[in-house]
C-alpha positions in Angstrom: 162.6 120.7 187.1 161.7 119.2 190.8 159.1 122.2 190.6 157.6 121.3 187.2 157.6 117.5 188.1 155.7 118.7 191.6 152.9 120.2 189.5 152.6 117.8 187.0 151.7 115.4 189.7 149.4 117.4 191.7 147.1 118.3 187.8 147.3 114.7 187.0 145.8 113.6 190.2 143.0 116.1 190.0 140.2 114.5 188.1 137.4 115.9 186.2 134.5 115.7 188.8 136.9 118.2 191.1 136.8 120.6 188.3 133.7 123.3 187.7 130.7 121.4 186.2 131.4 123.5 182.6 135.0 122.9 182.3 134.4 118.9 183.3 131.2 118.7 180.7 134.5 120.4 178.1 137.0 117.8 179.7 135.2 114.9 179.2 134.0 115.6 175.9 137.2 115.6 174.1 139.6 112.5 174.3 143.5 113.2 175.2 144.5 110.6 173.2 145.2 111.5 169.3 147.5 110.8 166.6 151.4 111.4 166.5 152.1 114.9 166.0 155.9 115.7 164.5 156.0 119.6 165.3 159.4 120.9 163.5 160.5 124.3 164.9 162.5 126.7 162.6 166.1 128.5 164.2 167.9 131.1 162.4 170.0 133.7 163.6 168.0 136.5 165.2 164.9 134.5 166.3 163.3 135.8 169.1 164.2 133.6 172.3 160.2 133.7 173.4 158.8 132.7 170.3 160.4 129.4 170.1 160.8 128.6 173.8 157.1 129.0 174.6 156.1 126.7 172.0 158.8 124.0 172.8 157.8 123.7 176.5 154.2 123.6 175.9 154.5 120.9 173.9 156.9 119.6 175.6 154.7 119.3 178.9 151.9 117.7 176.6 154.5 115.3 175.5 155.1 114.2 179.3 151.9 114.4 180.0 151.2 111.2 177.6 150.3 113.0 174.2 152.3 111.7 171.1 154.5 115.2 170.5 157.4 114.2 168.9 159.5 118.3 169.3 162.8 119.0 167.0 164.3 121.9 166.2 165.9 122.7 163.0 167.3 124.9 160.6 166.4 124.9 156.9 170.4 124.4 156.7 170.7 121.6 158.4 172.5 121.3 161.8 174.4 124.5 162.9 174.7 127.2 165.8 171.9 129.4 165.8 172.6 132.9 168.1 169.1 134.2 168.9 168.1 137.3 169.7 169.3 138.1 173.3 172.4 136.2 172.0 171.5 133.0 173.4 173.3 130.1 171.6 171.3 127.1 170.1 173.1 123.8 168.5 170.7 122.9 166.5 171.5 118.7 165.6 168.9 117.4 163.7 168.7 117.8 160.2 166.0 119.7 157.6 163.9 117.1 157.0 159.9 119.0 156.3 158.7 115.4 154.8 158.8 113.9 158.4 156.9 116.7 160.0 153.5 117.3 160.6 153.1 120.8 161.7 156.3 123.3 160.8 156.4 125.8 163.3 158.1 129.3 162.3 158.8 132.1 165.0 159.7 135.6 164.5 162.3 137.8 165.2 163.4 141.9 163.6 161.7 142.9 161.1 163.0 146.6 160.9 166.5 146.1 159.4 167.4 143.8 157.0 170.9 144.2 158.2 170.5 142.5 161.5 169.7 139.0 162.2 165.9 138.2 162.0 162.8 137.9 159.8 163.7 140.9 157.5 167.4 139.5 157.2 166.4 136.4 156.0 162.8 137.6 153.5 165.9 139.3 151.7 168.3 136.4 151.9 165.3 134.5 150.9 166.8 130.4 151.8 163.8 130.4 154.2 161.1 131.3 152.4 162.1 128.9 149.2 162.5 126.0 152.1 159.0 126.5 153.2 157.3 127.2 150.0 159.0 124.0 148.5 158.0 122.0 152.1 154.4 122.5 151.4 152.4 119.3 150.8 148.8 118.1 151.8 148.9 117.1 155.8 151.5 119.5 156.7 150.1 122.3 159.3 152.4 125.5 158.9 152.1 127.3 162.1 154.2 130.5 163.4 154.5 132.6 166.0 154.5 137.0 165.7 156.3 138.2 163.2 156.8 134.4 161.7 154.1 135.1 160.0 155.8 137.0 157.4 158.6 134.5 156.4 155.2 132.7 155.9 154.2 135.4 153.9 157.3 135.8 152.0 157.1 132.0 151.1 153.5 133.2 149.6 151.7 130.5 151.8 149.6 133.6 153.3 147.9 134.4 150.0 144.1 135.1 150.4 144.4 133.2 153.8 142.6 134.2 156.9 145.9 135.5 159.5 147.5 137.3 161.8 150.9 138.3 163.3 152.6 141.2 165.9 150.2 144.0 165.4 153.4 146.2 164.4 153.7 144.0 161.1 149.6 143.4 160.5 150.2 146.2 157.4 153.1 144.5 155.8 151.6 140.7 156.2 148.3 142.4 154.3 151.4 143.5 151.8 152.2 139.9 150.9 148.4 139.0 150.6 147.0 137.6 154.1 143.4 138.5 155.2 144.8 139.4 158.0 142.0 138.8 160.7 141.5 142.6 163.2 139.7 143.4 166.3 136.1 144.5 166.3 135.8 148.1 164.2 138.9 147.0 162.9 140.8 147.0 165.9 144.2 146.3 165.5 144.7 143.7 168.6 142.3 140.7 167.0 142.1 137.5 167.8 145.6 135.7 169.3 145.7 132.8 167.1 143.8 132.3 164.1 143.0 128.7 162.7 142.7 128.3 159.1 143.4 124.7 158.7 146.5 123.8 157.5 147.3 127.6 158.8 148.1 128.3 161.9 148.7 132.1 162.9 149.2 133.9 166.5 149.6 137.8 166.7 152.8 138.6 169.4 155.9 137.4 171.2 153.6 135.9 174.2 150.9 134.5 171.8 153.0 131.2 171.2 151.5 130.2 174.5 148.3 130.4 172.6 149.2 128.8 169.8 151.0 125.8 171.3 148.3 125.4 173.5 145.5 125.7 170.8 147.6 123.3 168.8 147.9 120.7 171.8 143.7 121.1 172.3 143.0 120.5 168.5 145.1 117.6 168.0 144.4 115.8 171.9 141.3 117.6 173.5 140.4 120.0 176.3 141.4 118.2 179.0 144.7 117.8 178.2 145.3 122.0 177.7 143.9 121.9 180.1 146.6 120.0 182.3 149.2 121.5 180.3 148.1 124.9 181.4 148.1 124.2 185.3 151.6 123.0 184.8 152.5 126.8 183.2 150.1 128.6 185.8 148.7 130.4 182.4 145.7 131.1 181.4 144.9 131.8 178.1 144.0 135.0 176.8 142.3 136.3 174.2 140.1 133.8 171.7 140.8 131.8 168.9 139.8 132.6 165.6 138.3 129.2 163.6 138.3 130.5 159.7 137.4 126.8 159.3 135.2 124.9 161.6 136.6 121.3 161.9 134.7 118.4 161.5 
């Protein structure tokens, strides 16, 4: 934490003329400041530890670093213990509330046995998919990380969208009707995070770093991914698919 603080204050003290003349003309373009942005993260039992932890401090460093991230996790559920992946345990407080969120954020977990925790567990239980389709509503961004993409898809909010997910599950999240977006020649390792609006897709496990940070320079500028980023000594990989240009 006294390490986190330490950087924070050394990227906020650097200013944009100390920065290359490319990335200041970027910096300056693009204003920090933005709306309120209410990013609901979905637990259930199996999730994958990365997916959701990624995301949360991301936007958690945004947050500190002045923009208006409001971060909750819940379960469709309500309040309960969550045991993750690596068997890390979560009490999850706050209630399922989709109406008072702006983006819902889903991460991934197993999808190779249905009788395990994780994503294929729950497509067949199905509670998260019917939460999500019925969540749906104009101004809500549903985001997810890896292989959240196909409770997503189960939810049938993939349909004839431009997509992506882990490229072990790319097959499967064609199955329930994404366009899911490849590499050149149809390479399987596309783009990290693909942008379709209200759609919001990143390919594996470390993508959420991607797709948090993508999701912090859409909503509050360059500059300000650009802080959080020093903060996580991370620079992004990869490129961002836009299906649809904003603005």
């Amino acid at each position: 934490m006294e390490r986190r603080n330490l950087l924070m204050g050394v990227t906020a003290s650097i200013s944009a003329a100390a920065l290359p003349d490319t990335v200041a003309a970027a910096a300056t373009a693009d204003s920090p400041v933005g709306a309120r942005q209410r990013v609901h993260i979905v637990l259930f039992d199996g999730v994958e530890e990365l997916d959701f932890a990624a995301p949360l401090e991301t936007l958690d460093i945004a947050g500190k670093f002045g923009a208006p991230i409001e971060t909750r996790l819940v379960t469709v559920e309500g309040p309960r213990r969550v045991t993750a992946s690596c068997g890390t345990r979560i009490d999850v407080d706050a209630d399922w509330m989709p109406g008072e969120a702006d983006v819902i954020l889903v991460p991934g977990g197993d999808v190779r046995d249905a009788g395990k925790p994780g994503v294929a567990a729950e497509i067949k239980r199905g509670v998260i998919p019917t939460a999500l389709r019925a969540a749906r509503r104009r101004g809500l961004t549903m985001a997810s990380v890896c292989t959240g993409a196909l409770l997503l898809g189960a939810a049938g909010l993939v349909r004839g969208r431009p997509c992506t997910t882990h490229h072990g599950s790319k097959k499967q999240l064609a199955e329930q009707g994404g366009k899911v977006v490849n590499g050149p020649g149809g390479g399987m390792l596309g783009p990290r995070v693909v942008d379709d609006g209200d759609l919001v897709t990143s390919a594996g496990v470390t993508s959420g770093l991607e797709l948090a940070l993508w999701l912090v320079q859409r909503a509050y500028g360059t500059q300000m991914s650009m802080n959080v980023e020093m903060v996580l000594e991370y620079e992004r990989r990869g490129v961002v698919h836009e299906a649809r240009r904003r603005g």
